[in-house]
SESEDO-523533 format. One line per field, with one value per atom (N, C-alpha, C): residue number from 0; residue in one letter; atom name; x, y, z. Coordinates in nm, 3 decimals, always signed. Example, Ala and Ser with C-alpha at 12.3 -4.5 7.8 and 13.67 -1.06 7.14 Angstrom:
num	0,0,0,1,1,1
residu	A,A,A,S,S,S
atome	N,CA,C,N,CA,C
xx	+1.319,+1.230,+1.320,+1.285,+1.367,+1.290
yy	-0.569,-0.450,-0.330,-0.225,-0.106,+0.003
zz	+0.780,+0.780,+0.780,+0.708,+0.714,+0.787
END
This chain:
num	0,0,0,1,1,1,2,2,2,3,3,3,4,4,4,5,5,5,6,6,6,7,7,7,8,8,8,9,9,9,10,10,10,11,11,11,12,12,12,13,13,13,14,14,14,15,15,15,16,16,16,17,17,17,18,18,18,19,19,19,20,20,20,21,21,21,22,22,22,23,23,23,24,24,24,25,25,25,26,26,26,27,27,27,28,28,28,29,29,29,30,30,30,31,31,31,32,32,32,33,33,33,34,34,34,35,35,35,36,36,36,37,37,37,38,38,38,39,39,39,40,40,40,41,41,41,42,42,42,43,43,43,44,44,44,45,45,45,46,46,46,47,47,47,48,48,48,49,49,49,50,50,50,51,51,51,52,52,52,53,53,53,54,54,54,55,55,55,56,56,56,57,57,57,58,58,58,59,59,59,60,60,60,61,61,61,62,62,62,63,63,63,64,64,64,65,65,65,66,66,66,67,67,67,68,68,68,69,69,69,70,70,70,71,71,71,72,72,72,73,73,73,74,74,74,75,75,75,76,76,76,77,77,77,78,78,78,79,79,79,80,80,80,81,81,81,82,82,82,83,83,83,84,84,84,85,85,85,86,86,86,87,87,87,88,88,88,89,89,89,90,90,90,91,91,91,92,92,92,93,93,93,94,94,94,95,95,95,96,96,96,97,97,97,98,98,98,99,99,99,100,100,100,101,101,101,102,102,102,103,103,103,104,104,104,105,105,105,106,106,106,107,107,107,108,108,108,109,109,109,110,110,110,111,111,111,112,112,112,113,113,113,114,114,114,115,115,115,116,116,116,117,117,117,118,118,118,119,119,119,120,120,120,121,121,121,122,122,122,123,123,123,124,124,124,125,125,125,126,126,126,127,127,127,128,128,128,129,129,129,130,130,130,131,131,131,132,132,132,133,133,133,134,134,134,135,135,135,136,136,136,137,137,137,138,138,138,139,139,139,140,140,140,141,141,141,142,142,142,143,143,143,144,144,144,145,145,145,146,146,146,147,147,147,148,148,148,149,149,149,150,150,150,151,151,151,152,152,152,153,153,153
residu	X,X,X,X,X,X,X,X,X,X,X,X,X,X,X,X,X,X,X,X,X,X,X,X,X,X,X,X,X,X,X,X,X,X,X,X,X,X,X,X,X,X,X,X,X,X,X,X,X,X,X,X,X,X,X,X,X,X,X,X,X,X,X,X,X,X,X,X,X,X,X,X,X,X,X,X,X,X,X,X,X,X,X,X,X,X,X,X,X,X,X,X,X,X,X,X,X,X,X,X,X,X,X,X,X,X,X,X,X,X,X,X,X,X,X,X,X,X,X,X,X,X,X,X,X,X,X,X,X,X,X,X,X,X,X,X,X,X,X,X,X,X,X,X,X,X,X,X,X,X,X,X,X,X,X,X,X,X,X,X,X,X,X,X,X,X,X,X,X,X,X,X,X,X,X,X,X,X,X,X,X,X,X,X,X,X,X,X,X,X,X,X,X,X,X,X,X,X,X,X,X,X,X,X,X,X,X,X,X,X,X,X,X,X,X,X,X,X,X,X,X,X,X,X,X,X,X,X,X,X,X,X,X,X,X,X,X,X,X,X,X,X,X,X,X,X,X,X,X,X,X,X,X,X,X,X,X,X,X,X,X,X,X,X,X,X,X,X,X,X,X,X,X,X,X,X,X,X,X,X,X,X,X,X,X,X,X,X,X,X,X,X,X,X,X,X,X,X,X,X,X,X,X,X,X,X,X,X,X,X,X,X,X,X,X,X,X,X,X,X,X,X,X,X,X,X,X,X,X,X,X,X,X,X,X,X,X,X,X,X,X,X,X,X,X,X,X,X,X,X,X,X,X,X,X,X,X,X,X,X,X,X,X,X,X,X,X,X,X,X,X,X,X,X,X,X,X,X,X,X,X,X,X,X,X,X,X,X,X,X,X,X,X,X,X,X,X,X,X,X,X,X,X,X,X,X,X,X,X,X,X,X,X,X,X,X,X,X,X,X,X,X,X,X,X,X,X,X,X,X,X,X,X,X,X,X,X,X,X,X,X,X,X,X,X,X,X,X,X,X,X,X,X,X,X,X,X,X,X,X,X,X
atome	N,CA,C,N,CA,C,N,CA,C,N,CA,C,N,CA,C,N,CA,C,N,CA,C,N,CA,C,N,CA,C,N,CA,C,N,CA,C,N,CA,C,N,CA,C,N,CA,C,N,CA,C,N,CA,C,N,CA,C,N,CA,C,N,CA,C,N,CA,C,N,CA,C,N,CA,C,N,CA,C,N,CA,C,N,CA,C,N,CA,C,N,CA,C,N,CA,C,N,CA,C,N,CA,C,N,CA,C,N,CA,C,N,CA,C,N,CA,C,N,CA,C,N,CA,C,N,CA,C,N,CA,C,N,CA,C,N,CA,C,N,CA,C,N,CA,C,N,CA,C,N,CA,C,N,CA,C,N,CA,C,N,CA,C,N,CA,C,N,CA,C,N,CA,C,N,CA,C,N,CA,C,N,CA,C,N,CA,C,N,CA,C,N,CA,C,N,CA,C,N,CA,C,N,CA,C,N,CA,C,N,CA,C,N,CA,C,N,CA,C,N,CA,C,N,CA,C,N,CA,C,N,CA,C,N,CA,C,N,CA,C,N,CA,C,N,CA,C,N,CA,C,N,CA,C,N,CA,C,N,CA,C,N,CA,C,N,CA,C,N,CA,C,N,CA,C,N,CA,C,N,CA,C,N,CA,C,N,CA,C,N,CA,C,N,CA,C,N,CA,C,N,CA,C,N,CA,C,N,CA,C,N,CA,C,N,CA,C,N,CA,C,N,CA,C,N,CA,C,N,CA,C,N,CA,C,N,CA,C,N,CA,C,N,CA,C,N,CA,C,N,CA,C,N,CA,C,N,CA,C,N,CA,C,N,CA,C,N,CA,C,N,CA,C,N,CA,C,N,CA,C,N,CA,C,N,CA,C,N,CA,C,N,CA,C,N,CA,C,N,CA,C,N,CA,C,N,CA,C,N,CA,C,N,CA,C,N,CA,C,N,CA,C,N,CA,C,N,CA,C,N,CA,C,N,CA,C,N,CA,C,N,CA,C,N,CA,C,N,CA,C,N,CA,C,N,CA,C,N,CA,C,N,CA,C,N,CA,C,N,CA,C,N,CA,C,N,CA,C,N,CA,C,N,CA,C,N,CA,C,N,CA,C,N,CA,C,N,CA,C,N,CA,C,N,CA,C,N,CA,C,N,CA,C,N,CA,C,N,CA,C,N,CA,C,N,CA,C,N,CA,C,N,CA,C,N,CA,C
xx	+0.085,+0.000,+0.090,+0.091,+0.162,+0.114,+0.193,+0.202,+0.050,+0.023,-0.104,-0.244,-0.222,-0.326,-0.299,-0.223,-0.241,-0.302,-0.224,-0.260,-0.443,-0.446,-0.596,-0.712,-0.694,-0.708,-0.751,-0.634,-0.668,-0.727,-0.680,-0.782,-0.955,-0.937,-1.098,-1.174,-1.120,-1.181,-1.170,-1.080,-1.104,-1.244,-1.241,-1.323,-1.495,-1.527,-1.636,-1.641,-1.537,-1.562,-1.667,-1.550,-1.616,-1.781,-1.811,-1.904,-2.065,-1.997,-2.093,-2.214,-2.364,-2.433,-2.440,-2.484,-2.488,-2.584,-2.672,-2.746,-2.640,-2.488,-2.486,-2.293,-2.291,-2.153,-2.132,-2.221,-2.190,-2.145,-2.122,-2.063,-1.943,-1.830,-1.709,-1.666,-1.669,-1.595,-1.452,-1.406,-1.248,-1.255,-1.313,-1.277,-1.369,-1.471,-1.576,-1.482,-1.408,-1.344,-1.202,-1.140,-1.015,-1.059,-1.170,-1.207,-1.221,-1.261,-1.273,-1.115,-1.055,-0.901,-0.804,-0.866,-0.797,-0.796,-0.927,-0.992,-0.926,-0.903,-0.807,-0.708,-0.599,-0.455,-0.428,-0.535,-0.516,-0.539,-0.562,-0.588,-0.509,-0.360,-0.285,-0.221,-0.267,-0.214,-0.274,-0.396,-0.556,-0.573,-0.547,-0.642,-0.441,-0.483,-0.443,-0.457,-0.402,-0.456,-0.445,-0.548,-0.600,-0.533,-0.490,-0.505,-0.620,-0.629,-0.780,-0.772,-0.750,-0.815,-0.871,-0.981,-1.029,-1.113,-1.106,-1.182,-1.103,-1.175,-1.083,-1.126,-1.106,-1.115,-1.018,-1.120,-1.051,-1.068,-0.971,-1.050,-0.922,-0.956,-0.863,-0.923,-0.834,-0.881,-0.785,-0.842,-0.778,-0.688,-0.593,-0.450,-0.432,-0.360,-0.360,-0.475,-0.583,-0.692,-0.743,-0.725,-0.766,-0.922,-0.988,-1.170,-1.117,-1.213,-1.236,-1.306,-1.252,-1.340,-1.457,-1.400,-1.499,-1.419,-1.484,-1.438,-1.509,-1.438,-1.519,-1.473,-1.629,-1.664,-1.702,-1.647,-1.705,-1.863,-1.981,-2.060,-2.154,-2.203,-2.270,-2.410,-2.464,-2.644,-2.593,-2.510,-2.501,-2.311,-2.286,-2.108,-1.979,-2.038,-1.945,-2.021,-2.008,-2.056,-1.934,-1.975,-1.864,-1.966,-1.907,-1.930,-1.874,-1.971,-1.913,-1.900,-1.800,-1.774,-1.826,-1.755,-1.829,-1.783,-1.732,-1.701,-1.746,-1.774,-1.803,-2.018,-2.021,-2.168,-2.315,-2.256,-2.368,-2.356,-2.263,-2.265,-2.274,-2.286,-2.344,-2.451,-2.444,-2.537,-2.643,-2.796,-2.904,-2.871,-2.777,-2.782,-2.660,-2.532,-2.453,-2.510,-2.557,-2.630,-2.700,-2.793,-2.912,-2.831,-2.719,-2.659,-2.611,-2.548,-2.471,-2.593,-2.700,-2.809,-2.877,-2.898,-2.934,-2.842,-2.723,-2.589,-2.608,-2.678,-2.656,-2.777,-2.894,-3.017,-3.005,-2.901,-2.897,-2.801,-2.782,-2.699,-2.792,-2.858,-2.974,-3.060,-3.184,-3.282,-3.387,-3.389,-3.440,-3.345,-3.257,-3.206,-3.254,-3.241,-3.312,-3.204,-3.196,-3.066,-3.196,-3.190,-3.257,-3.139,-3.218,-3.133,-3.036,-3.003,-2.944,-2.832,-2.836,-2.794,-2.598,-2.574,-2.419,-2.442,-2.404,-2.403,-2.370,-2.414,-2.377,-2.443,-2.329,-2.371,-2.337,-2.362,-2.383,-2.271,-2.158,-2.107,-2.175,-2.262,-2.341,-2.393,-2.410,-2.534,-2.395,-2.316,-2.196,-2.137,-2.178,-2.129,-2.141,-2.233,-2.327,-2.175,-2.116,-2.078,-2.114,-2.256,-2.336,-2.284,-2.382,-2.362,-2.220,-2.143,-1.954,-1.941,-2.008,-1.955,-2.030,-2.151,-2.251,-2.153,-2.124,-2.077,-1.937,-1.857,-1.744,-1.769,-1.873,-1.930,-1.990,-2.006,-2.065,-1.934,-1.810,-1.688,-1.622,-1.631,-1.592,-1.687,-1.808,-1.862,-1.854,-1.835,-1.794,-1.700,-1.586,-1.440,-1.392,-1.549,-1.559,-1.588,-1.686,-1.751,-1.642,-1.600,-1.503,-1.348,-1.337,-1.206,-1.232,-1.421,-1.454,-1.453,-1.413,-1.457,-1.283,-1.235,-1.155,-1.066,-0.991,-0.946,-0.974,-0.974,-1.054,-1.042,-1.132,-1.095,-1.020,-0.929,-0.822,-0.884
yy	-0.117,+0.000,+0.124,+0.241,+0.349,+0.443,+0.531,+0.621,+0.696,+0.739,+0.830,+0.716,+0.594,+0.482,+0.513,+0.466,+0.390,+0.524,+0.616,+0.765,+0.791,+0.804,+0.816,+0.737,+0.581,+0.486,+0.499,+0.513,+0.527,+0.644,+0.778,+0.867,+0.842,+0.789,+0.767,+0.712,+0.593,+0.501,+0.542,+0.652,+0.730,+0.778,+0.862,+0.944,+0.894,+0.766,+0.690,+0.608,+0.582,+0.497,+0.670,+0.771,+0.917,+0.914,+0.926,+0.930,+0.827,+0.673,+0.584,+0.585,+0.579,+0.615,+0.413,+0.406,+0.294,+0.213,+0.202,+0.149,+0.086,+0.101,+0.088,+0.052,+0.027,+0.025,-0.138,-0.236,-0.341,-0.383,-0.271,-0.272,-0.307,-0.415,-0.377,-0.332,-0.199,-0.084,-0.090,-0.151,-0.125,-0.263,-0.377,-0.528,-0.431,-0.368,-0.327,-0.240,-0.127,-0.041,-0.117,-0.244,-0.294,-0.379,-0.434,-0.535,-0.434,-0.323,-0.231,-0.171,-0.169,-0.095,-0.205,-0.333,-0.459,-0.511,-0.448,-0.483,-0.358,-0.236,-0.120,-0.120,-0.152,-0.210,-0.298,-0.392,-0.480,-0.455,-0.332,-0.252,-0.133,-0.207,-0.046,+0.000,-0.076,-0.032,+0.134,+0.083,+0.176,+0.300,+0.216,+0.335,+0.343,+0.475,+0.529,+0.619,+0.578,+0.654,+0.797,+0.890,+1.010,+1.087,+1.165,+1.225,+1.283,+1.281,+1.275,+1.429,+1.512,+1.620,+1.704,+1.755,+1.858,+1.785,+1.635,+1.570,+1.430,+1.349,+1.211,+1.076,+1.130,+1.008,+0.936,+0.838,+0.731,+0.738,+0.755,+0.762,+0.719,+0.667,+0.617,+0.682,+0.693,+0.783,+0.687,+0.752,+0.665,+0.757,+0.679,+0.710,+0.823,+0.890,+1.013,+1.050,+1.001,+1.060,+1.150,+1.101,+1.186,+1.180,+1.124,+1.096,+0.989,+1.035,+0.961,+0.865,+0.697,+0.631,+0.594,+0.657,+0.602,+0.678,+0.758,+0.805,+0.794,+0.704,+0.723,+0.766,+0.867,+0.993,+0.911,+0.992,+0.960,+1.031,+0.967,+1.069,+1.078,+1.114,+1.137,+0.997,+1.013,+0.922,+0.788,+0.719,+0.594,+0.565,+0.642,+0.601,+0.639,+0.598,+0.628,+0.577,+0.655,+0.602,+0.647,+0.564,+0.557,+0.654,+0.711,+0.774,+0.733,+0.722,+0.624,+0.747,+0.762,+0.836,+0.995,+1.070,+1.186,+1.297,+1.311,+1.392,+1.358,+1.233,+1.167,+1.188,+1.110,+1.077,+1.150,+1.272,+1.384,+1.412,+1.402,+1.453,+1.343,+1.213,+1.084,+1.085,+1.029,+1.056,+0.950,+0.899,+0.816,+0.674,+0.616,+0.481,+0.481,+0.510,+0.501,+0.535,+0.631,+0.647,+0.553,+0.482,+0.400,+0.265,+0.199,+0.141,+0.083,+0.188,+0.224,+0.237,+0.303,+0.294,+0.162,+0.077,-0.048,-0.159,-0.156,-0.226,-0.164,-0.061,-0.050,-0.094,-0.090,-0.146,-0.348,-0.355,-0.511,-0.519,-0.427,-0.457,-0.426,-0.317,-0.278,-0.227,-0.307,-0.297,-0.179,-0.131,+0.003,+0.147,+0.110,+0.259,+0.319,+0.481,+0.580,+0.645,+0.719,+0.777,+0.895,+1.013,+1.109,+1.146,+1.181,+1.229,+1.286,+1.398,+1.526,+1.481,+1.353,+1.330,+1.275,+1.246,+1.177,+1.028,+0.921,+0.759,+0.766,+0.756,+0.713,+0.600,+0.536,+0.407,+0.420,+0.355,+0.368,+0.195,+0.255,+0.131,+0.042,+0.012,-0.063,-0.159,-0.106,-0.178,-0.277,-0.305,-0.362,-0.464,-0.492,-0.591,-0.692,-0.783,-0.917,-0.964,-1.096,-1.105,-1.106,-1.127,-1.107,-0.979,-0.834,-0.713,-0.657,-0.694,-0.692,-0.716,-0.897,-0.882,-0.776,-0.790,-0.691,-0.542,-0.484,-0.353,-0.357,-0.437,-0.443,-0.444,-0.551,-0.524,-0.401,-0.305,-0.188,-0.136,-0.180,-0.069,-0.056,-0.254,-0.290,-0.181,-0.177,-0.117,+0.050,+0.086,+0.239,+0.262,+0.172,+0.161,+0.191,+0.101,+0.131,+0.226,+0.285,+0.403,+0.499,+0.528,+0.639,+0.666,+0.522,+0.528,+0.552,+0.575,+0.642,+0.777,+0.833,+0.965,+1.001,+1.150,+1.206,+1.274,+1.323,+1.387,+1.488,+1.456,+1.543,+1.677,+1.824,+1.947,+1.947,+2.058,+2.072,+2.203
zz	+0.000,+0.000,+0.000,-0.066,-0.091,+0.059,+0.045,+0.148,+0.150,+0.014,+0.023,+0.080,+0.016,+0.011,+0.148,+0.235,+0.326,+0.483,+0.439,+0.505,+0.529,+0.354,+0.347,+0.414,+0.395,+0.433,+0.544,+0.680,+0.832,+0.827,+0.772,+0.813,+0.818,+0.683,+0.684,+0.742,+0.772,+0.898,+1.018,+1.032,+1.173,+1.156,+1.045,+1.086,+1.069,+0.948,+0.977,+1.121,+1.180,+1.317,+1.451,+1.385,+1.468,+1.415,+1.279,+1.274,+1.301,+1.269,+1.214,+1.329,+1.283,+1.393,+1.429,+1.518,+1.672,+1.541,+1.443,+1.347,+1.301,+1.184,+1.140,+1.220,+1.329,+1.429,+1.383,+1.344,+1.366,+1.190,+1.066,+0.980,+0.975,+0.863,+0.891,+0.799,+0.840,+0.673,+0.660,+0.753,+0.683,+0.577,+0.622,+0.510,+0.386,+0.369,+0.258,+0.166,+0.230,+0.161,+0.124,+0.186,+0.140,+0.023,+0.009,-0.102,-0.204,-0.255,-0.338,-0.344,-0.240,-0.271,-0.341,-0.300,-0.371,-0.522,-0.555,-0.643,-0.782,-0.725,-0.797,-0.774,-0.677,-0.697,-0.803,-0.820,-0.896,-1.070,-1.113,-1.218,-1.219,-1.153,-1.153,-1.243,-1.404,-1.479,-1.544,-1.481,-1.557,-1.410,-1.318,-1.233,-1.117,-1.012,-0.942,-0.792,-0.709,-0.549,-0.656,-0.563,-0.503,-0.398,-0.432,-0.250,-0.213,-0.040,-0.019,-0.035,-0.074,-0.027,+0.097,+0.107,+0.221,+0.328,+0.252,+0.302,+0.384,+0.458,+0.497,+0.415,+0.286,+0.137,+0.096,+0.088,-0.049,-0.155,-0.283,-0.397,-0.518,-0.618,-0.728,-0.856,-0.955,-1.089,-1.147,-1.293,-1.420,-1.494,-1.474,-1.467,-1.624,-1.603,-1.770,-1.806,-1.767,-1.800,-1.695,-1.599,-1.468,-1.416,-1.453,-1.445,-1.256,-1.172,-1.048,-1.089,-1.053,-1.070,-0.974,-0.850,-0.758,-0.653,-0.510,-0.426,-0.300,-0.149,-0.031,+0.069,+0.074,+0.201,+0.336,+0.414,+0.544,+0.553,+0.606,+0.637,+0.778,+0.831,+0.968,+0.953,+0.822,+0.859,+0.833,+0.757,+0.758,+0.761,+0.811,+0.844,+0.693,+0.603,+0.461,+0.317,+0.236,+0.066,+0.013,-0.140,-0.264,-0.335,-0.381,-0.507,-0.649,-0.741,-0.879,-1.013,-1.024,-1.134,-1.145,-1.038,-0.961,-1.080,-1.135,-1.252,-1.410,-1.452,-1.547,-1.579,-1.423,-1.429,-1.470,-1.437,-1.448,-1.615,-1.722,-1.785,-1.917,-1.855,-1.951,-2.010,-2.129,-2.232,-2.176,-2.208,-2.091,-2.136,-2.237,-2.255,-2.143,-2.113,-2.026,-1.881,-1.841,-1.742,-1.705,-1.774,-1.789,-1.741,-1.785,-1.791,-1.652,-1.585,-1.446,-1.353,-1.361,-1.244,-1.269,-1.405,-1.380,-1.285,-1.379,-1.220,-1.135,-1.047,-0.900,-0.862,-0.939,-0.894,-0.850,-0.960,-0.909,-0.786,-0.765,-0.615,-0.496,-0.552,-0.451,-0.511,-0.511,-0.645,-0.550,-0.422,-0.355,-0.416,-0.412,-0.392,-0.540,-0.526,-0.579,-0.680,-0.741,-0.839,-0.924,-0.899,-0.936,-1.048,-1.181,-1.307,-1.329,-1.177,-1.204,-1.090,-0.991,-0.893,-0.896,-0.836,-0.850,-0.809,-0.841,-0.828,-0.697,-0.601,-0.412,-0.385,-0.349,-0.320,-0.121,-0.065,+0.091,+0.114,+0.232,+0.222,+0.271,+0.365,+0.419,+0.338,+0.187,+0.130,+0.036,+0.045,+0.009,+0.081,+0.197,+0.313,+0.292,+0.184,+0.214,+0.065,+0.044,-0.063,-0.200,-0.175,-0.337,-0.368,-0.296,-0.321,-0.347,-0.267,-0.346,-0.449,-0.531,-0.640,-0.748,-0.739,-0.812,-0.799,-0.681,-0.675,-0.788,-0.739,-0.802,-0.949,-1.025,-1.134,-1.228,-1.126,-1.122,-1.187,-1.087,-1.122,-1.217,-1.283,-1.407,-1.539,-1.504,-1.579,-1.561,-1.539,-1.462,-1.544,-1.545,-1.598,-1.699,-1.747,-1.908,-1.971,-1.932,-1.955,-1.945,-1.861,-1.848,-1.918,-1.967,-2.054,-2.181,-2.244,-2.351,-2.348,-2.240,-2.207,-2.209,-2.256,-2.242,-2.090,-2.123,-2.021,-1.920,-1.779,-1.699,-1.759,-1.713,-1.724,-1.584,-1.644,-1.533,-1.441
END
């Protein structure tokens, strides 16, 4: 694990352990967020750590291109979410869009995704091994999408 990975890493789980409410304490977000950090090490040809920023994040982008593939926030109502393609997503044409909110529906065929919204997925809803592989599937497909897409604006 690199210096920034591994920095970011504990920060974050500091600060979801500060936040996670007593509902959602019996989560284990550090194995949830290492199976997803495992899963992009292992694509280090394509993707790359983040630094967290202003925030106590995890997050990997695709490498020369610069597009986030996925980034996780700590937050106060359910402890931490990923965000899937937070620069990309809003500005997908509706068969790609369409595409990416159907893979998250099969991970969690409740959750909601309003048109104008960003892909947040809640780590919680990632814990069970089905929903891992489905999520991770999600990322494969995410992956794709975004390596059609050009270079971040700077």
């Amino acid at each position: 694990m690199t210096d920034i990975l591994g920095s970011s890493r504990d920060a974050f789980l500091a600060d979801v352990a500060d936040r996670v409410p007593r509902t959602w304490a019996g989560v284990d977000f550090p194995a949830i967020l290492d199976q997803v950090i495992t899963w992009s090490t292992g694509r280090r040809n394509i993707l790359e750590v983040r630094p967290p920023g202003d925030q106590n994040t995890v997050s990997f982008a695709l490498r020369k291109v610069g597009h986030v593939l996925w980034a996780a926030y700590p937050r106060s109502e359910d402890g931490a979410k990923f965000v899937i393609l937070p620069q990309v997503f809003p500005r997908l044409k509706d068969p790609e869009r369409n595409a990416l909110v159907s893979a998250l529906q099969g991970v969690s065929p409740n959750i909601q995704i309003t048109p104008t919204a960003l892909l947040q997925v809640p780590l919680y809803i990632v814990a069970t091994d089905g929903a891992m592989a489905g999520f991770l599937a999600l990322l494969e497909k995410a992956l794709t999408i975004a390596r059609a897409h050009g270079p971040a604006a700077a």
